[in-house]
Every structure is written in structure tokens, then in C-alpha cells.
HTML snippet that shows the backbone in 3Dmol.js (N, CA, C, O; Angstrom):
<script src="https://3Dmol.org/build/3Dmol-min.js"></script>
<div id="view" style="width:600px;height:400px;position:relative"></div>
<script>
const pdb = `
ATOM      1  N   UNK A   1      -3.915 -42.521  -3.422  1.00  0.00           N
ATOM      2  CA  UNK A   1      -2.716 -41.758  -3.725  1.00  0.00           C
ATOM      3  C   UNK A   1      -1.550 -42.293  -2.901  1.00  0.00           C
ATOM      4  O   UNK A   1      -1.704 -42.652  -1.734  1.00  0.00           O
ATOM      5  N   UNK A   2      -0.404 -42.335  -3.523  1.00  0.00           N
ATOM      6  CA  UNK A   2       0.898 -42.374  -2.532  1.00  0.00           C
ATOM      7  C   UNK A   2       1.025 -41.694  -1.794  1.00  0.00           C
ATOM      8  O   UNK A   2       0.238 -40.861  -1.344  1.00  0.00           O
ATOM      9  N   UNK A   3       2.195 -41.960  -1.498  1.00  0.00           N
ATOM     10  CA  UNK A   3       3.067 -40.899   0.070  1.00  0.00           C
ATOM     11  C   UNK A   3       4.213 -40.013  -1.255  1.00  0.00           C
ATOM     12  O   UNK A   3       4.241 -40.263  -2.460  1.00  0.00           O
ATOM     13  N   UNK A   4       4.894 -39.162  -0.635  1.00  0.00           N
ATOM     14  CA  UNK A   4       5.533 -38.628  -0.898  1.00  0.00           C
ATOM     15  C   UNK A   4       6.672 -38.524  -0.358  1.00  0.00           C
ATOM     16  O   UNK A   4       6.860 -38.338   0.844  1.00  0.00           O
ATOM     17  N   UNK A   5       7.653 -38.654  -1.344  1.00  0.00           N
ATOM     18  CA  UNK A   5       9.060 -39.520  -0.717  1.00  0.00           C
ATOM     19  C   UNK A   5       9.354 -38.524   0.240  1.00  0.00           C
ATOM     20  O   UNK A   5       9.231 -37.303   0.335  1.00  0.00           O
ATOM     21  N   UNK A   6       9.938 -39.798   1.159  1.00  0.00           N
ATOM     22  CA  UNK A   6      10.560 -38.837   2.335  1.00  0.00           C
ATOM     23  C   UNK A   6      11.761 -39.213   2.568  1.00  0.00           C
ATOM     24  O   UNK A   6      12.106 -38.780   3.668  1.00  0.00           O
ATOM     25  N   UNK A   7      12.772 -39.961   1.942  1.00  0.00           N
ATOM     26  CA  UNK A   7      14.033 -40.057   1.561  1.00  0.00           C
ATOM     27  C   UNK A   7      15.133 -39.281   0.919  1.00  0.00           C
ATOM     28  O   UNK A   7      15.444 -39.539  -0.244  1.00  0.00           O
ATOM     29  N   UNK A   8      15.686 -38.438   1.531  1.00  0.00           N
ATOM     30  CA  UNK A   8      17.291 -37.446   1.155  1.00  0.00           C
ATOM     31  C   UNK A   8      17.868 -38.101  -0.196  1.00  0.00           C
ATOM     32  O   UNK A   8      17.969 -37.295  -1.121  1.00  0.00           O
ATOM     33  N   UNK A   9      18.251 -39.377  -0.464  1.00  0.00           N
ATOM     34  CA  UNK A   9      18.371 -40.056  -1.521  1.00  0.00           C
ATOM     35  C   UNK A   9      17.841 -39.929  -2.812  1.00  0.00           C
ATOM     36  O   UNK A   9      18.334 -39.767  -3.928  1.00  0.00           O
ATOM     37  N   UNK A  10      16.447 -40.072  -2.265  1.00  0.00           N
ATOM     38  CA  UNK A  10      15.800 -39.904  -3.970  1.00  0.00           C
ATOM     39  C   UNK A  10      15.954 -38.655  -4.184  1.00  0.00           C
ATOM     40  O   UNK A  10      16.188 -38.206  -5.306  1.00  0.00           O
ATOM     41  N   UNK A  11      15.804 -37.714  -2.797  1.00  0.00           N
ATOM     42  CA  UNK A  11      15.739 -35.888  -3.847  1.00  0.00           C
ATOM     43  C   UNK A  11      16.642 -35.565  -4.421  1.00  0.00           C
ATOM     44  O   UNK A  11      16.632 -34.889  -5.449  1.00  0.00           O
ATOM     45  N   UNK A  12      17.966 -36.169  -3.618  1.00  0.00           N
ATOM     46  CA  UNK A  12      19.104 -35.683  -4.534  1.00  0.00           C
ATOM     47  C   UNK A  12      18.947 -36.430  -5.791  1.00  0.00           C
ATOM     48  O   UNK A  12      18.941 -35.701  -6.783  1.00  0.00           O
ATOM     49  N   UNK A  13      18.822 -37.658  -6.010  1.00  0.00           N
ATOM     50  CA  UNK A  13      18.128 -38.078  -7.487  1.00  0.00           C
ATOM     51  C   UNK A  13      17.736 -37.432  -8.312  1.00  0.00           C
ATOM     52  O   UNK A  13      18.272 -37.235  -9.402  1.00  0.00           O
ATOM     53  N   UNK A  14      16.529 -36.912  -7.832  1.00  0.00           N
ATOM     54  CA  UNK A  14      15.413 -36.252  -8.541  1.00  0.00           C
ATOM     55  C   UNK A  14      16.591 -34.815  -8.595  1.00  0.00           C
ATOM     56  O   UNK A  14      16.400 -34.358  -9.722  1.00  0.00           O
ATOM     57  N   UNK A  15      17.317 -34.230  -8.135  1.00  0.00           N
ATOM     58  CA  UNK A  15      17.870 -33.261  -8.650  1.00  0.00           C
ATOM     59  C   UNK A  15      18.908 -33.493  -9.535  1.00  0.00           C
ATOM     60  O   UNK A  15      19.139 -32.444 -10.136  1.00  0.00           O
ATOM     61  N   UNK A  16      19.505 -34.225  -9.824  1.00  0.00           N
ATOM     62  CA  UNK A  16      20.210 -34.735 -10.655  1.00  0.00           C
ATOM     63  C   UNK A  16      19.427 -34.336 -12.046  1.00  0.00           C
ATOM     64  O   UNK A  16      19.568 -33.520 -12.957  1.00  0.00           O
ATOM     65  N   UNK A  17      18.338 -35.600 -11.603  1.00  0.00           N
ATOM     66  CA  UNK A  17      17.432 -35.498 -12.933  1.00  0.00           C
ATOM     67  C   UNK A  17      17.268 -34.228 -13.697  1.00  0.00           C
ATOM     68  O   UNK A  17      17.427 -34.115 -14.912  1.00  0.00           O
ATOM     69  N   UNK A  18      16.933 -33.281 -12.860  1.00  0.00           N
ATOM     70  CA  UNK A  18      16.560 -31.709 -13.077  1.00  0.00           C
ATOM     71  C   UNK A  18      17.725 -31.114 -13.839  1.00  0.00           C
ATOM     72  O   UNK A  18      17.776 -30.429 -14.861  1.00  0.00           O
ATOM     73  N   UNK A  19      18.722 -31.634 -12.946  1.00  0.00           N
ATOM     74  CA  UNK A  19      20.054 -30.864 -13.437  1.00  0.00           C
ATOM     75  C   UNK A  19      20.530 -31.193 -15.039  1.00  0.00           C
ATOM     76  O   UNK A  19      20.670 -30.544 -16.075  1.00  0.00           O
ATOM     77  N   UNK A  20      20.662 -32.355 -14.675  1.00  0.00           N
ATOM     78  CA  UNK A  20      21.391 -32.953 -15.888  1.00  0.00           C
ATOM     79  C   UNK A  20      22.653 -33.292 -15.750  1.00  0.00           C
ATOM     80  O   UNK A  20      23.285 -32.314 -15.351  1.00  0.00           O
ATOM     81  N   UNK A  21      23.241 -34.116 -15.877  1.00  0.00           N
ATOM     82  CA  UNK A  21      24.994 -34.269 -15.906  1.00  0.00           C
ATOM     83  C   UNK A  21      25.889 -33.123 -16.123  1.00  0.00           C
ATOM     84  O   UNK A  21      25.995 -32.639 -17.250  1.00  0.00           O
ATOM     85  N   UNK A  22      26.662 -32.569 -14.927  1.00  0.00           N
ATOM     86  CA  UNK A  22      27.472 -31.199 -15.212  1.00  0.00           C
ATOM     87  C   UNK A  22      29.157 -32.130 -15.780  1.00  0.00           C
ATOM     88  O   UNK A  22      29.595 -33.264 -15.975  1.00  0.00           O
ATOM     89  N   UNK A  23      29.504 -30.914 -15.822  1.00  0.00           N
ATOM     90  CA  UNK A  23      31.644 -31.293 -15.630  1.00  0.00           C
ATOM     91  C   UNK A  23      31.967 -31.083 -14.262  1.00  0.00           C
ATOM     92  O   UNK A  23      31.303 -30.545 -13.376  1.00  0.00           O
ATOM     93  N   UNK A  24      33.189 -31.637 -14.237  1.00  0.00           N
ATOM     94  CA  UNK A  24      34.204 -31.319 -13.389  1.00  0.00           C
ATOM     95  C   UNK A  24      35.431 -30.648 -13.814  1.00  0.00           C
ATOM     96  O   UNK A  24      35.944 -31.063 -14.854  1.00  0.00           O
ATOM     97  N   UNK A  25      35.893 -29.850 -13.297  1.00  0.00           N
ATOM     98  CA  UNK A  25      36.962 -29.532 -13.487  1.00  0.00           C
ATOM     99  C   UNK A  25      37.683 -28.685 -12.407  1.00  0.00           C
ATOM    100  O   UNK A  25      37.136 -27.769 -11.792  1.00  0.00           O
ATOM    101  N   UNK A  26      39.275 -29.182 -12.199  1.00  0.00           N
ATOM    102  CA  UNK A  26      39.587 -29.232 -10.558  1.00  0.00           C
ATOM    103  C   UNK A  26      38.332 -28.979  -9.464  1.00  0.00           C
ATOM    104  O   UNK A  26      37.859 -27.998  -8.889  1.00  0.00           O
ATOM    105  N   UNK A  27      38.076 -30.359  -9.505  1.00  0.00           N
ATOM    106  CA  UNK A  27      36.976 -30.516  -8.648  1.00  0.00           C
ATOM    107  C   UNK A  27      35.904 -29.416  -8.440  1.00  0.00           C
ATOM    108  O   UNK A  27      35.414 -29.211  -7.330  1.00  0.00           O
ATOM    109  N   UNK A  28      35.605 -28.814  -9.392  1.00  0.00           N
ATOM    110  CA  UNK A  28      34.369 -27.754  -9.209  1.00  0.00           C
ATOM    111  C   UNK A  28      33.429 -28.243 -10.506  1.00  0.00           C
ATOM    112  O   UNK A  28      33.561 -28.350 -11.725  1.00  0.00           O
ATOM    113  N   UNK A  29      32.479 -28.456  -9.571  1.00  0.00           N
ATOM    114  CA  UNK A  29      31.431 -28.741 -10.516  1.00  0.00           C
ATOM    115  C   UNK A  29      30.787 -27.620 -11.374  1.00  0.00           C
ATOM    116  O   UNK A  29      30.792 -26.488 -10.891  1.00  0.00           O
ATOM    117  N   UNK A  30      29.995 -27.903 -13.124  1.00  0.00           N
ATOM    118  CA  UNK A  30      29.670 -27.022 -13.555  1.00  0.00           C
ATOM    119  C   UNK A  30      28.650 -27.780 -14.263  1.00  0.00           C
ATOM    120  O   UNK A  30      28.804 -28.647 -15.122  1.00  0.00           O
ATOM    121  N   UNK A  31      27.046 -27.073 -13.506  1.00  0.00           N
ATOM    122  CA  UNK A  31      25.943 -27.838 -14.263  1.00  0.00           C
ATOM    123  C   UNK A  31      25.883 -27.803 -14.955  1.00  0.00           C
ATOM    124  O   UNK A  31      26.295 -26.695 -15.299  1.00  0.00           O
ATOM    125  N   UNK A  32      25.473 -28.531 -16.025  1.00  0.00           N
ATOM    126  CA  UNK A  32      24.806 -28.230 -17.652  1.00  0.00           C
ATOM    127  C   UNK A  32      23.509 -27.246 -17.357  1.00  0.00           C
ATOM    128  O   UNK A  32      23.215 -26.781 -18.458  1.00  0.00           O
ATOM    129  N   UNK A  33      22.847 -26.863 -16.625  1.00  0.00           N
ATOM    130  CA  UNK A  33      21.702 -26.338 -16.724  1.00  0.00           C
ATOM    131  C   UNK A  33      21.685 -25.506 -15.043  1.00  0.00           C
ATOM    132  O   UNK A  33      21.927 -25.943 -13.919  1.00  0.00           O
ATOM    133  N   UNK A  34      21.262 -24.086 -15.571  1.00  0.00           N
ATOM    134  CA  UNK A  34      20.763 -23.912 -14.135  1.00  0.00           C
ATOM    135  C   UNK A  34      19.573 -24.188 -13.550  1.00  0.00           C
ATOM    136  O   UNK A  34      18.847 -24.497 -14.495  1.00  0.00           O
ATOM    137  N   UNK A  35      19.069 -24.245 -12.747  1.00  0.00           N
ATOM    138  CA  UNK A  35      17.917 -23.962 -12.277  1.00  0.00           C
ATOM    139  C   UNK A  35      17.655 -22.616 -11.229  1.00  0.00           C
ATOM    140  O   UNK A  35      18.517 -21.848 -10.803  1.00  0.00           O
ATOM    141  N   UNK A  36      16.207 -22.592 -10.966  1.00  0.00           N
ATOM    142  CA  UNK A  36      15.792 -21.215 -10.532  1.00  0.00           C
ATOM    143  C   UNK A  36      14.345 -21.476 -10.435  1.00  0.00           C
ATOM    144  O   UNK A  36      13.494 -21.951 -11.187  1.00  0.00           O
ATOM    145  N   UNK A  37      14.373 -20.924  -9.064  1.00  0.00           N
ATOM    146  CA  UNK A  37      13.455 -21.472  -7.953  1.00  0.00           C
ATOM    147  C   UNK A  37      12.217 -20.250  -8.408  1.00  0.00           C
ATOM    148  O   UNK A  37      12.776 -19.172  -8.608  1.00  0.00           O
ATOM    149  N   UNK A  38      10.906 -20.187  -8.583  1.00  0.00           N
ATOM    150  CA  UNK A  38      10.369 -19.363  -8.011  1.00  0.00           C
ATOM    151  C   UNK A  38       9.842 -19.489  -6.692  1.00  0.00           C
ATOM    152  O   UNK A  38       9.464 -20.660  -6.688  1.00  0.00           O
ATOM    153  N   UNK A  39       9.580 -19.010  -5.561  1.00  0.00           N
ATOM    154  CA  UNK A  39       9.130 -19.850  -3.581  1.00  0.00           C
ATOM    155  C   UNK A  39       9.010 -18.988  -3.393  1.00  0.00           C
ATOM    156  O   UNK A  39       9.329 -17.946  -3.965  1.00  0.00           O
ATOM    157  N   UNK A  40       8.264 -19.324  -2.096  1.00  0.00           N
ATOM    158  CA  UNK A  40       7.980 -18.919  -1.060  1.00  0.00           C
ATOM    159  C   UNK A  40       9.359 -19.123   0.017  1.00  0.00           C
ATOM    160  O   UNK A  40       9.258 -18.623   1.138  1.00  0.00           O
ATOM    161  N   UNK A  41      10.459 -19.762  -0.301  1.00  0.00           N
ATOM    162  CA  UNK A  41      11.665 -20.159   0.089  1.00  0.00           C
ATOM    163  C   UNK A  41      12.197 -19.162   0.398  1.00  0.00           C
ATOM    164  O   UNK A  41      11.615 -18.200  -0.105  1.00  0.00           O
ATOM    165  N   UNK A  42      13.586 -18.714   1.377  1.00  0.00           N
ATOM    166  CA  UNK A  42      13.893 -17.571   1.014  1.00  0.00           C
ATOM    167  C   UNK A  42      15.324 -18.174   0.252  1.00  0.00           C
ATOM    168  O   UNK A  42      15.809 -19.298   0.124  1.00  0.00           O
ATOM    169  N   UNK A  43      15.751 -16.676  -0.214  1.00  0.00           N
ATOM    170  CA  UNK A  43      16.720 -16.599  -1.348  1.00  0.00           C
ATOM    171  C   UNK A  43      17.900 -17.325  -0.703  1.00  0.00           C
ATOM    172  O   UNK A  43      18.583 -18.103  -1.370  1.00  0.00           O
ATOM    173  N   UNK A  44      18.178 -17.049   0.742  1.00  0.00           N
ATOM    174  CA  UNK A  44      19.376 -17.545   1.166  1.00  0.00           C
ATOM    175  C   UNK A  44      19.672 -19.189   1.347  1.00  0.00           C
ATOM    176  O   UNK A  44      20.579 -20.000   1.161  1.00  0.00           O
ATOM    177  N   UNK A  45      18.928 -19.155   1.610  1.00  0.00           N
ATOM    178  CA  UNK A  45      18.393 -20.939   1.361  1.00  0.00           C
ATOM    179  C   UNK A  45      18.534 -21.471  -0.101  1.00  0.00           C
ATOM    180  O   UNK A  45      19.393 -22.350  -0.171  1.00  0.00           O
ATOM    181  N   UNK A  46      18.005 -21.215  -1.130  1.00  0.00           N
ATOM    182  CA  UNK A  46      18.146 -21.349  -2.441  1.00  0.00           C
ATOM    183  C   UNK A  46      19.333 -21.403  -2.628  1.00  0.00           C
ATOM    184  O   UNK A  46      19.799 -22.497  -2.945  1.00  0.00           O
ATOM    185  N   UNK A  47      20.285 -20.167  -2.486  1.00  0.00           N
ATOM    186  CA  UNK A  47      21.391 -19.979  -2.640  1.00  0.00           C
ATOM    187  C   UNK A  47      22.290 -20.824  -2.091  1.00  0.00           C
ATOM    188  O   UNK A  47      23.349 -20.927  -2.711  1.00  0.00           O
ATOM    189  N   UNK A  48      22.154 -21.524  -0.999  1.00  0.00           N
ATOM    190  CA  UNK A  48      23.066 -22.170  -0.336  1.00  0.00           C
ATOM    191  C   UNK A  48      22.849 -23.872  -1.181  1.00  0.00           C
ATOM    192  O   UNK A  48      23.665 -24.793  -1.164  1.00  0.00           O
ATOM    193  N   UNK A  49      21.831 -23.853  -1.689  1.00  0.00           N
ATOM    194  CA  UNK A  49      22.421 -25.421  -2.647  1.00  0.00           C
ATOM    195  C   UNK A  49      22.106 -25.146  -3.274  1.00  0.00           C
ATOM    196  O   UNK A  49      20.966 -25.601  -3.367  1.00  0.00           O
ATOM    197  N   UNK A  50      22.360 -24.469  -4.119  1.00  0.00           N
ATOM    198  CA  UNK A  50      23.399 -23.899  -5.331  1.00  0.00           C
ATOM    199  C   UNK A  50      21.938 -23.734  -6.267  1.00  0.00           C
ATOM    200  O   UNK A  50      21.779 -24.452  -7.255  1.00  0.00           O
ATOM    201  N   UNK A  51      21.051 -22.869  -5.915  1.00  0.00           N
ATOM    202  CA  UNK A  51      19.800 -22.922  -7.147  1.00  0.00           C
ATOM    203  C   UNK A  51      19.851 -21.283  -6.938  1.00  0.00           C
ATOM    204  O   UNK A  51      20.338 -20.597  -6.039  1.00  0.00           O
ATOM    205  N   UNK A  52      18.984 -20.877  -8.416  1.00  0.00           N
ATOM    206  CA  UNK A  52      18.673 -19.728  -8.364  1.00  0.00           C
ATOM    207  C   UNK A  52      17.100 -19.278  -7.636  1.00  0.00           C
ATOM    208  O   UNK A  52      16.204 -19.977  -7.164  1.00  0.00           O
ATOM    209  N   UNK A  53      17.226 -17.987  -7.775  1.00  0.00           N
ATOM    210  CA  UNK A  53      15.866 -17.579  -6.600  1.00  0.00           C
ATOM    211  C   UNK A  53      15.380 -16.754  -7.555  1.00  0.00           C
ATOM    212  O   UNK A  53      16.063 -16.302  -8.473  1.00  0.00           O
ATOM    213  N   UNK A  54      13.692 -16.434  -7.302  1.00  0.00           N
ATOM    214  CA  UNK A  54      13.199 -15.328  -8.348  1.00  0.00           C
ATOM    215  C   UNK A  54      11.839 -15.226  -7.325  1.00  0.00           C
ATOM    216  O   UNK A  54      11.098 -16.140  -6.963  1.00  0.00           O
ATOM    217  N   UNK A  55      11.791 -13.923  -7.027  1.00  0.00           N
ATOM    218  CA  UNK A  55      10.216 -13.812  -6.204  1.00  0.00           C
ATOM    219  C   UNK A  55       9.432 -14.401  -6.954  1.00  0.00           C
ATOM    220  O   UNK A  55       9.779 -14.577  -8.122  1.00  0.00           O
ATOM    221  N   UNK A  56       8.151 -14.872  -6.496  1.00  0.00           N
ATOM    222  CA  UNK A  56       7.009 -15.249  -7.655  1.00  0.00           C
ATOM    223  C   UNK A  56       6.275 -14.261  -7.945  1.00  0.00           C
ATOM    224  O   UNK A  56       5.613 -14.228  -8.982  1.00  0.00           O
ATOM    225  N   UNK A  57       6.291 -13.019  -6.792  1.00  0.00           N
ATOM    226  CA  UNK A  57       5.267 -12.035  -7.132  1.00  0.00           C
ATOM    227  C   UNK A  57       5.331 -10.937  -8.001  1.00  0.00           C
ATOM    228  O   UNK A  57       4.403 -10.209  -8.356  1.00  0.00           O
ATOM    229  N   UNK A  58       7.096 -10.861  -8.461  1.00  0.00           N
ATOM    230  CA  UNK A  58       7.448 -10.335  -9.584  1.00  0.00           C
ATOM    231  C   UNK A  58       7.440 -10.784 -10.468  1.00  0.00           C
ATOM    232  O   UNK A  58       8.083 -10.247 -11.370  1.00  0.00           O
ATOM    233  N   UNK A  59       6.491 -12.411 -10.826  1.00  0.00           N
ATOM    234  CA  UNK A  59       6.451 -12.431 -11.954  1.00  0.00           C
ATOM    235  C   UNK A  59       5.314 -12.222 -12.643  1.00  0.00           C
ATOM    236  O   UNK A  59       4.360 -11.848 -11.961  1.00  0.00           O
ATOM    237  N   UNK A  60       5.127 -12.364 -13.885  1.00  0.00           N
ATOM    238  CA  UNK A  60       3.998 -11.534 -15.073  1.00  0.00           C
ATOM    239  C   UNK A  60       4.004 -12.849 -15.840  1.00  0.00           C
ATOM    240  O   UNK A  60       4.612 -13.223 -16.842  1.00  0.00           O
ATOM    241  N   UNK A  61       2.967 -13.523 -14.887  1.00  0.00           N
ATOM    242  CA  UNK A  61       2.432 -15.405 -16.074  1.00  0.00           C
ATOM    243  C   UNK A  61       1.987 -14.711 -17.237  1.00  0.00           C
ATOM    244  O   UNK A  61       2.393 -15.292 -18.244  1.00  0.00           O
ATOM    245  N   UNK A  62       1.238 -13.584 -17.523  1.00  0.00           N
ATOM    246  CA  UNK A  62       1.138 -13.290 -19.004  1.00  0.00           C
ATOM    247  C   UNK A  62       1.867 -13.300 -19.638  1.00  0.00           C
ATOM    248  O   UNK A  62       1.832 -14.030 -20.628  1.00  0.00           O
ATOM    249  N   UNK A  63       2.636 -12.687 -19.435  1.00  0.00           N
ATOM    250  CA  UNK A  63       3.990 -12.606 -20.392  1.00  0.00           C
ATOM    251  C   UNK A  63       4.580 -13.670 -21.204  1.00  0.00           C
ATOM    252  O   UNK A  63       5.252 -13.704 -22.235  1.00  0.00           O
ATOM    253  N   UNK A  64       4.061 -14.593 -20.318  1.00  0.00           N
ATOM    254  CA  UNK A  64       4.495 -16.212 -21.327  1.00  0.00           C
ATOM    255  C   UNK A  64       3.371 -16.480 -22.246  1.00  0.00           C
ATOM    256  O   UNK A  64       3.500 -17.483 -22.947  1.00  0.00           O
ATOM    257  N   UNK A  65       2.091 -15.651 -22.408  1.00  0.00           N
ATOM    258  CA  UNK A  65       1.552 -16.296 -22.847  1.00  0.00           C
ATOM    259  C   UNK A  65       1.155 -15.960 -24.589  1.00  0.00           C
ATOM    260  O   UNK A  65       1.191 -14.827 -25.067  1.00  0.00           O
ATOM    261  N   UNK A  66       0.806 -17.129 -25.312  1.00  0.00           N
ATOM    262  CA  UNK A  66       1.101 -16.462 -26.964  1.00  0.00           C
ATOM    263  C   UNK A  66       2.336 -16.815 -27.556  1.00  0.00           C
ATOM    264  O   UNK A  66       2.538 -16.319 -28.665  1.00  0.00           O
ATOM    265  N   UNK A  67       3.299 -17.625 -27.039  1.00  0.00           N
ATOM    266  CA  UNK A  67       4.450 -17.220 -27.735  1.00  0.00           C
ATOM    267  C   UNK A  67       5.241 -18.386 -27.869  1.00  0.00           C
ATOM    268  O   UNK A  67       6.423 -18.441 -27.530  1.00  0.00           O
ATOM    269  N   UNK A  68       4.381 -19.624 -28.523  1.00  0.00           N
ATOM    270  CA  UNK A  68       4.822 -21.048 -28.387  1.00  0.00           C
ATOM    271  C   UNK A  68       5.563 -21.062 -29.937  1.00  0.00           C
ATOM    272  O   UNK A  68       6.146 -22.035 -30.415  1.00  0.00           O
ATOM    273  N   UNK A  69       5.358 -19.510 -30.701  1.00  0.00           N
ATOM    274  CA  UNK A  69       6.383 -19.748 -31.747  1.00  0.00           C
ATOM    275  C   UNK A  69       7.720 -20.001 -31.111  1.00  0.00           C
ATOM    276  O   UNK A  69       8.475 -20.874 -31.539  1.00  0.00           O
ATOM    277  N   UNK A  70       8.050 -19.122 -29.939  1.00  0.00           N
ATOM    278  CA  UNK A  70       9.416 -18.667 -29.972  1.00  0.00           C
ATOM    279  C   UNK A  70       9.945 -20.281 -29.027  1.00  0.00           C
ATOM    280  O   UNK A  70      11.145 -20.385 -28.774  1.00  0.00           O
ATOM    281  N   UNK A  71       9.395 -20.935 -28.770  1.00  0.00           N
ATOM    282  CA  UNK A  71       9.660 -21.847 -27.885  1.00  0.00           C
ATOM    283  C   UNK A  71       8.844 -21.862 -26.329  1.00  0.00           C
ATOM    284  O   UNK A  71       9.207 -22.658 -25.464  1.00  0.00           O
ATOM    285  N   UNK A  72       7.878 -21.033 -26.127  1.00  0.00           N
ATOM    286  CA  UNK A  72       7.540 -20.808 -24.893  1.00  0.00           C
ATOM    287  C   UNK A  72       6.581 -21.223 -24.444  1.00  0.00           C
ATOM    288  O   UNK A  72       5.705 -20.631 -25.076  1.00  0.00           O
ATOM    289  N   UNK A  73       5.945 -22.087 -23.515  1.00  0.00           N
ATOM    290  CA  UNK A  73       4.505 -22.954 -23.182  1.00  0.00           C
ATOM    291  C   UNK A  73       4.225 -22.688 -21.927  1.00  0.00           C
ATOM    292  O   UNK A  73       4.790 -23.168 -20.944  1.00  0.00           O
ATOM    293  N   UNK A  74       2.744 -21.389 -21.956  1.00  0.00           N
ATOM    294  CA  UNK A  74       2.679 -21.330 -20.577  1.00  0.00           C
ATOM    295  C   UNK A  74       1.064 -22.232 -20.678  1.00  0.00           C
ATOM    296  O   UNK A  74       0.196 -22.157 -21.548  1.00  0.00           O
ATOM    297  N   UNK A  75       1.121 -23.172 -19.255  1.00  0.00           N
ATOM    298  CA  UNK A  75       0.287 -23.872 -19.011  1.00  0.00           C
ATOM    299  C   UNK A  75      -0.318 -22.906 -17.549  1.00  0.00           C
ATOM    300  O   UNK A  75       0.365 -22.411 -16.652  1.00  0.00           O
ATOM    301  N   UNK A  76      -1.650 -22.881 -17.705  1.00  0.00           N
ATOM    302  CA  UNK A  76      -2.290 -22.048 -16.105  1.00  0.00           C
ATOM    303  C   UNK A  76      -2.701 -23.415 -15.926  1.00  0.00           C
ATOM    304  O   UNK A  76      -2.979 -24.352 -16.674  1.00  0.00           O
ATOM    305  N   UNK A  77      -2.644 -23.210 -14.643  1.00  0.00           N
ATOM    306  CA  UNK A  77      -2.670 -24.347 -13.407  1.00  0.00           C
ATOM    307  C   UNK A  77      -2.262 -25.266 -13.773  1.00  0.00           C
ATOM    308  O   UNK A  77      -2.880 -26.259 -14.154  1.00  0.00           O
ATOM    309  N   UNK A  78      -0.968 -25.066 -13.712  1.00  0.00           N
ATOM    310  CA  UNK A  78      -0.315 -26.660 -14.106  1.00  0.00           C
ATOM    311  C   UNK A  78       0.015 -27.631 -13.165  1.00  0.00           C
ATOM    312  O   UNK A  78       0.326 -28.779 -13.485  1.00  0.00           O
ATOM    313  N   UNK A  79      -0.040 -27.197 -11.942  1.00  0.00           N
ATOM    314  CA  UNK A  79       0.530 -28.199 -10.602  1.00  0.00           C
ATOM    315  C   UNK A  79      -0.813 -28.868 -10.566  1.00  0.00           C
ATOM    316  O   UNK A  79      -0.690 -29.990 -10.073  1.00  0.00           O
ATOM    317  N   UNK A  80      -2.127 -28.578 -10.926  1.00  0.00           N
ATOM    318  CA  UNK A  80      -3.283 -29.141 -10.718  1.00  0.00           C
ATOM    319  C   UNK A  80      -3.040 -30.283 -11.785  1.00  0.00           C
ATOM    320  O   UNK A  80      -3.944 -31.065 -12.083  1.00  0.00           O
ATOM    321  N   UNK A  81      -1.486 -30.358 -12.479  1.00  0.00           N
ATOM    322  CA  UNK A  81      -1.542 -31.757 -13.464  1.00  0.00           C
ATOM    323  C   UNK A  81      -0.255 -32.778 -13.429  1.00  0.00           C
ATOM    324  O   UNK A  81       0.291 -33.515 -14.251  1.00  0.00           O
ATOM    325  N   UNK A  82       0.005 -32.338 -11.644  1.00  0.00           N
ATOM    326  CA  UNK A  82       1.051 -33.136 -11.381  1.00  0.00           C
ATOM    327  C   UNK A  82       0.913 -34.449 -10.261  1.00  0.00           C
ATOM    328  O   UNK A  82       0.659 -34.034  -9.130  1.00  0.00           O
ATOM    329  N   UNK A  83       0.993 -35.462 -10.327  1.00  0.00           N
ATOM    330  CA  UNK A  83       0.650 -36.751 -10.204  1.00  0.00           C
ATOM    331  C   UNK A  83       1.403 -37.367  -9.029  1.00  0.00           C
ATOM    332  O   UNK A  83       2.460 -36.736  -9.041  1.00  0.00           O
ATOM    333  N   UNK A  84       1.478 -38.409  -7.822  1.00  0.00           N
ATOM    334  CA  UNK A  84       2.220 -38.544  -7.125  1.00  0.00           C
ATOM    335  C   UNK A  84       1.892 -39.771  -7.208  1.00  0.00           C
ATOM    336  O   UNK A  84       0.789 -40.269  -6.983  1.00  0.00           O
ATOM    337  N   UNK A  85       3.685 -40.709  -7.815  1.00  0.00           N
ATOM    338  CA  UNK A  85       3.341 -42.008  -7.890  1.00  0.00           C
ATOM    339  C   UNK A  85       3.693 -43.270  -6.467  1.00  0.00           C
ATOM    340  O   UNK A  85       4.642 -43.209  -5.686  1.00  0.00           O
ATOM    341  N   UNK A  86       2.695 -44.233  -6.495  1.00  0.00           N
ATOM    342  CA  UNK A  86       3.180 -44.716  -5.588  1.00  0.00           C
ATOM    343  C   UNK A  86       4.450 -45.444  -5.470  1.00  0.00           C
ATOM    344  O   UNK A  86       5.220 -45.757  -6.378  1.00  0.00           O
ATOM    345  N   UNK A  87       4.584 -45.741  -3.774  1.00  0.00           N
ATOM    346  CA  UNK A  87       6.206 -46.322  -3.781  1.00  0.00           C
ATOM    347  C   UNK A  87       5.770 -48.067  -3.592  1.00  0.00           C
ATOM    348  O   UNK A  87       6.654 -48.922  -3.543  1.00  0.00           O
TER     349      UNK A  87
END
`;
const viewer = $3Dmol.createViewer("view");
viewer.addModel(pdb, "pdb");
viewer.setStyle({}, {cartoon: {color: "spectrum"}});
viewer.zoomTo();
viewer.render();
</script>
């Protein structure tokens, strides 16, 4: 297995990626997309670069589940299908 980047550079990258290309306008940025954290993080932290916060323990994984008409794909254990490539 790799390492896991430990470069400030790529994360902001990799958040980009996440984000997507926002606007500008008089210099205030406006993402195309929000994001929103569920963590163990706290909220104030989240908040301070600019992401949203959501307890995890208020959430209800059922609730996603069944409903890939409407657009919705809940995968259980999905981090058990996330990969770390080498550098």
C-alpha cells in the first residue's frame, strides 16, 4: 500500500476536485457545489473552511436505502472500498 499524502498542495487539489469550479464575483467566491462534512470534526472547524457540518449520529443510513429511483445510492460499508494510490 502507499503512504498517504502528506502535502497541503494536493489537499487543496483534491478539494477543488470535490468542489468543482465556483465564480467570482467582487472577489467572493461562490462554489458550484456545497459540501458537508459528516465527523467526528467539530462544527467550528468545518465552518471555518468553508464546509458544511452534520453530526453522523443524527443520521438514519436507512433512509437512503431503496430509493435509487429517485437518484439515491446508499452503499453500506463503503470506505471498506476506498483504495490508496501510490505516490
Amino acid at each position: 500500500m502507499g503512504q498517504v499524502s502528506r502535502h497541503p498542495s494536493r489537499r487543496a487539489a483534491h478539494s477543488t476536485h470535490v468542489r468543482g469550479q465556483g465564480t467570482f464575483d467582487n472577489g467572493v467566491e461562490s462554489p458550484r457545489v456545497r459540501v458537508t462534512l459528516a465527523t467526528g470534526l467539530p462544527r467550528s472547524l468545518c465552518e471555518a473552511i468553508n464546509l458544511g457540518y452534520r453530526d453522523p449520529a443524527e443520521i438514519d443510513v436507512e433512509s437512503f436505502a431503496n430509493r435509487e429511483a429517485e437518484g439515491v445510492l446508499l452503499v453500506r460499508k463503503a470506505g471498506e472500498m476506498l483504495y490508496r494510490l501510490e505516490e
